[in-house]
N, C-alpha and C positions, 0 to 999 in steps of 0.2 A: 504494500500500500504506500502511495506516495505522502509525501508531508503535506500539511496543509501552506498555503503560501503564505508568508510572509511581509511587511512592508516593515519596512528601516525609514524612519526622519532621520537624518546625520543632519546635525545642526552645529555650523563649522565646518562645513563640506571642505573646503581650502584647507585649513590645517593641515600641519603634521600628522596629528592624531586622527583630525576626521577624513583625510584624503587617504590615508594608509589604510583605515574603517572600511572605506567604502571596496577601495581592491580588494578586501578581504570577503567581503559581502560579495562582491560581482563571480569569488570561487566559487558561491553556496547557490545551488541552483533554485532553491528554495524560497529567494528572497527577493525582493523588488526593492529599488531604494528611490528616495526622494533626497536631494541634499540639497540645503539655505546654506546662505552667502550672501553677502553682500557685493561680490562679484561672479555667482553665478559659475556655469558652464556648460561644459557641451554634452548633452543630453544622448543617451540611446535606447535603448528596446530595453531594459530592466532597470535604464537608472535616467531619474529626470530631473536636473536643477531648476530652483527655485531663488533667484536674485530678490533680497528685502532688509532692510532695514531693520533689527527687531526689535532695535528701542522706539521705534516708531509703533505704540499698539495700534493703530488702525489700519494700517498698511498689514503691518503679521495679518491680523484677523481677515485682510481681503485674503492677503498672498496665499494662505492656508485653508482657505473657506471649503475647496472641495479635495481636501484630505481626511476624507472617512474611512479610507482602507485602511490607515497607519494603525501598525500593532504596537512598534517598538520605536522610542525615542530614543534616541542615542545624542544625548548632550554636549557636545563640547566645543561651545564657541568660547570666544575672551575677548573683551573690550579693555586697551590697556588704558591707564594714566598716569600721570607726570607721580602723584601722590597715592601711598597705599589706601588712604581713610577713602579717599574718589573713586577706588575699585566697586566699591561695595553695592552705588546704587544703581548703575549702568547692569551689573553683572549681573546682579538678582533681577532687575525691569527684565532683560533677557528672556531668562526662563522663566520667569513668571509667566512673558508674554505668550510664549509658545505652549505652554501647557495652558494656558487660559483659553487659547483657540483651539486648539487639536482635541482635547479633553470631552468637552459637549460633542464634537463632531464624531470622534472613533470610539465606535461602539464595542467593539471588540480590541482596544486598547489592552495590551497585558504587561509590560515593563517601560519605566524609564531611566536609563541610566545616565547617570551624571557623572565626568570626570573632573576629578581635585587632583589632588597632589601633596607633597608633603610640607606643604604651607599650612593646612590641616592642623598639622606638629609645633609649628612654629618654624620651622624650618629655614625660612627667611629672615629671621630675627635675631639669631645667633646661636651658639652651641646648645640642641636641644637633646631629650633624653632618645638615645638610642642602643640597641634597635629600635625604632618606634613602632609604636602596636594601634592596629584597631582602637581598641580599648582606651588609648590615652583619652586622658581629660582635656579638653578644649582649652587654650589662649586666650587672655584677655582680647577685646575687640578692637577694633572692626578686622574684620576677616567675611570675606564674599563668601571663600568654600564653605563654610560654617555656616551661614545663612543661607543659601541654596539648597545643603543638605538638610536645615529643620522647617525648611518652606516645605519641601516631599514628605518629610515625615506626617508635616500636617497633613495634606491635602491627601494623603493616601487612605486616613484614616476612614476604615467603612467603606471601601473602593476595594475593587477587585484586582486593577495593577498592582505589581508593584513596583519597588525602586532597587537599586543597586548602588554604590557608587565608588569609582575606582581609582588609587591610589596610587600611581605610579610615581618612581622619580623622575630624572630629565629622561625626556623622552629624545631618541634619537630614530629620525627617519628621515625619506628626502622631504624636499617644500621649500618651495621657492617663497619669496616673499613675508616669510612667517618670522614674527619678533624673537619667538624664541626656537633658535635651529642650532643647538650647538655643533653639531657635523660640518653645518656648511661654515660656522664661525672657524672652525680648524682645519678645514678643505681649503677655504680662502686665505687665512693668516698663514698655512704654510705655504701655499701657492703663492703668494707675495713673497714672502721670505724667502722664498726658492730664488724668485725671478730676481731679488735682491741680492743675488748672492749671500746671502747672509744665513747663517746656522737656524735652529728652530732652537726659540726661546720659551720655556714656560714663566706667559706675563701674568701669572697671579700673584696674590700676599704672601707675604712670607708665611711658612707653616703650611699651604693650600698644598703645594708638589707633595706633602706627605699624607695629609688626611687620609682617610678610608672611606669609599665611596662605591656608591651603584650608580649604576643606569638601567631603564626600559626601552629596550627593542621594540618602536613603533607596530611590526608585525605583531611580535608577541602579544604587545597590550590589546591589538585589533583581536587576537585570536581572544583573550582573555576577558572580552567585552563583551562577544559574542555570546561566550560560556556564560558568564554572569547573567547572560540579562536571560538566558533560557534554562536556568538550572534554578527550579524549586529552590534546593539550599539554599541559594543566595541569597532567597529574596529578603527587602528591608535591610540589607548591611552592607555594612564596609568592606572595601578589600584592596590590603597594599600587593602591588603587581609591578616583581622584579625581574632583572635578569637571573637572580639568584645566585650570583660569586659576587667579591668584592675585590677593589682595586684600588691603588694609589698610583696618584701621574706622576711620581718620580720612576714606577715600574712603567706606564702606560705610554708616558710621553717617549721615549727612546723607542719605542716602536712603534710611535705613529710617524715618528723621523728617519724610520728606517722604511718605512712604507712610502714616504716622499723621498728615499733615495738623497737624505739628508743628515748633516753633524748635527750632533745638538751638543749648546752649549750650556753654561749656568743658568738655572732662573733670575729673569731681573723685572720687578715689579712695572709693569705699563697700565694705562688705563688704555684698552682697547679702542674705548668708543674717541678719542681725542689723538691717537696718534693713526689711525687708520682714516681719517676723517679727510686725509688729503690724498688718499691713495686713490680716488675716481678716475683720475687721468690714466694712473698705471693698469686699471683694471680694462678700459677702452682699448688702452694698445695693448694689453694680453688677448685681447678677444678678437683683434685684428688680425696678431700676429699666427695665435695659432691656431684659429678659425675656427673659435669655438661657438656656444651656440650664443645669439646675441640678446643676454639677458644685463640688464640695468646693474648697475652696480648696489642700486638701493636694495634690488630684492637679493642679492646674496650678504645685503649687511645685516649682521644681528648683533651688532661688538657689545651693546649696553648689556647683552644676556650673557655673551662670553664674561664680560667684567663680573655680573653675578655669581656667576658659575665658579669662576675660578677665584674669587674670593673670600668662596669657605674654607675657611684655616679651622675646620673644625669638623669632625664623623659628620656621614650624613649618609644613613641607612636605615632600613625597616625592614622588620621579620613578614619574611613572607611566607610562614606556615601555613597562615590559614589559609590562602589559597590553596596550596597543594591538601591541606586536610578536607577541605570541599569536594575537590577531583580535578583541579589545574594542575597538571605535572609538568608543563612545556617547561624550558629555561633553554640562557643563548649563553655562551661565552661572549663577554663583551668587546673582547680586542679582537676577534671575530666580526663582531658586529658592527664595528667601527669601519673596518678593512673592508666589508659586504659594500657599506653604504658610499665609502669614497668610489669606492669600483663603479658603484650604480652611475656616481656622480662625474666621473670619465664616461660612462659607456653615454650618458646624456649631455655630456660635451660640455659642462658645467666649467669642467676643469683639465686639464692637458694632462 
């Protein structure tokens, strides 16, 4: 007997996270997707983008008016700003807006997942208690994930969906244009560095080359969203979703400089977003010279998330039991995963 079908909302179709979702989805014959954007794209026989605004509620509520098939919401857009306390009311208007409209309309509505991350933890704020678990107790406020995940808790109450919402750390996959890509922040700064002659430097804080650290395989997490939002178990809870080994870039970095057929020298602290900021011109004649494909130098910059990234001089991991105690058992080697994604990013002429 076949499965019954399917419909996927990927909301954040463009992302890292929701554009890797939707590949993942286009494997599963089972499933038809819709994806929002606010740029949109190009549509075929199982997957149909939807271009909208979703802080705009009148415009969602037209753009979504005849989505009654959607079963499964799959969350993850992000509106950024300059100030953390400004994340909070954009992000939540968001999903509210889309669960405000989709909700009355699908009737056969069964999951919606929302992806956080370990900001959740505090993560962003300084040395926090790790492994970090489900179970930690919440941060003082304002915090978006926080409030998105007790906006679901509400509105599920007495409703037959349910919710999930998943945990990843820096998520690594391709995506053009996305604020936070650390792959392509270190695809690009050592492709500069190359072209500079110059050795690969790790320009974080001091202490950062040692920390102990994860990452989430884009695939991975697409496979582990999928699991969540269709496994009973899950429903109504949390789940941190890893690559599952840990690493420090004083081991990582020497072989991602070996991977770019490069020395690497000492670390020496840079603020990415300020010393890269004059590299536009060198990026035009790289892509001149060695005909690569001709993308903006804007959407391969994400320095302000490299400078995040590489400025924890402190652990920054989570126990990812309980997934595998659920029935997730995938995991990726990450310096693997790393090597996968620059590959991808030659074979699509990103980088020489």
């Amino acid at each position: 007997m076949s499965e019954p079908r399917r419909t996927a909302l990927v909301v954040g179709a463009n992302g890292v996270i929701g554009g890797n979702l939707i590949d993942h989805l286009l494997t599963l014959e089972d499933w038809d997707i819709v994806g929002l954007s606010r740029r949109g794209g190009i549509s075929n026989e199982r997957l149909r983008y939807v271009a909208v605004d979703l802080l705009d509620r009148e415009a969602t509520n037209r753009a979504l008016a005849d989505l009654s098939e959607v079963t499964h919401i799959f969350y993850a857009a992000y509106q950024d700003r300059p100030d953390w306390a400004e994340l909070v009311p954009p992000n939540l208007a968001m999903l509210v807006n889309v669960v405000d409209a989709i909700e009355p309309l699908a009737t056969a509505l069964q999951h919606i997942s929302l992806m956080q991350g370990y900001k959740v933890y505090g993560a962003h704020l300084g040395p926090f208690k790790t492994p970090a678990r489900e179970s930690d107790a919440n941060h003082m406020p304002p915090e978006f994930n926080i409030d998105q995940q007790a906006f679901l808790e509400r509105r599920q109450l007495g409703q037959t969906w349910t919710w999930s919402a998943l945990r990843p750390s820096v998520v690594i996959g391709y995506g053009l244009g996305n604020p936070m890509n650390l792959a392509m922040v270190i695809a690009i700064y050592a492709s500069m560095s190359k072209e500079l002659g110059l050795p690969l430097r790790f320009p974080g804080k001091p202490g950062a080359y040692d920390s102990l650290l994860e990452m989430t395989d884009a695939g991975l997490l697409a496979r582990a969203t999928v699991w969540a939002a269709t496994s009973p178990a899950c429903a109504n809870q949390a789940l941190n979703i890893t690559n599952g080994d840990l690493f420090r870039w004083s081991e990582m970095w020497p072989r991602i400089a070996a991977y770019f057929e490069m020395d690497v020298a000492p670390p020496l602290p840079m603020n990415l977003s300020t010393i890269m900021a004059d590299k536009g011109p060198l990026w035009v004649d790289m892509v001149a010279r060695k005909e690569l494909a001709k993308v903006s130098y804007a959407d391969v910059s994400s320095w302000p998330f490299g400078d995040a990234v590489f400025s924890w001089n402190y652990d920054f991991f989570a126990d990812g039991s309980k997934a595998r105690r659920l029935g997730f058992h995938e995991h990726i080697d990450t310096a693997a995963m790393f090597f996968a994604v620059f590959d991808d990013l030659r074979a699509r002429k990103i980088i020489g």
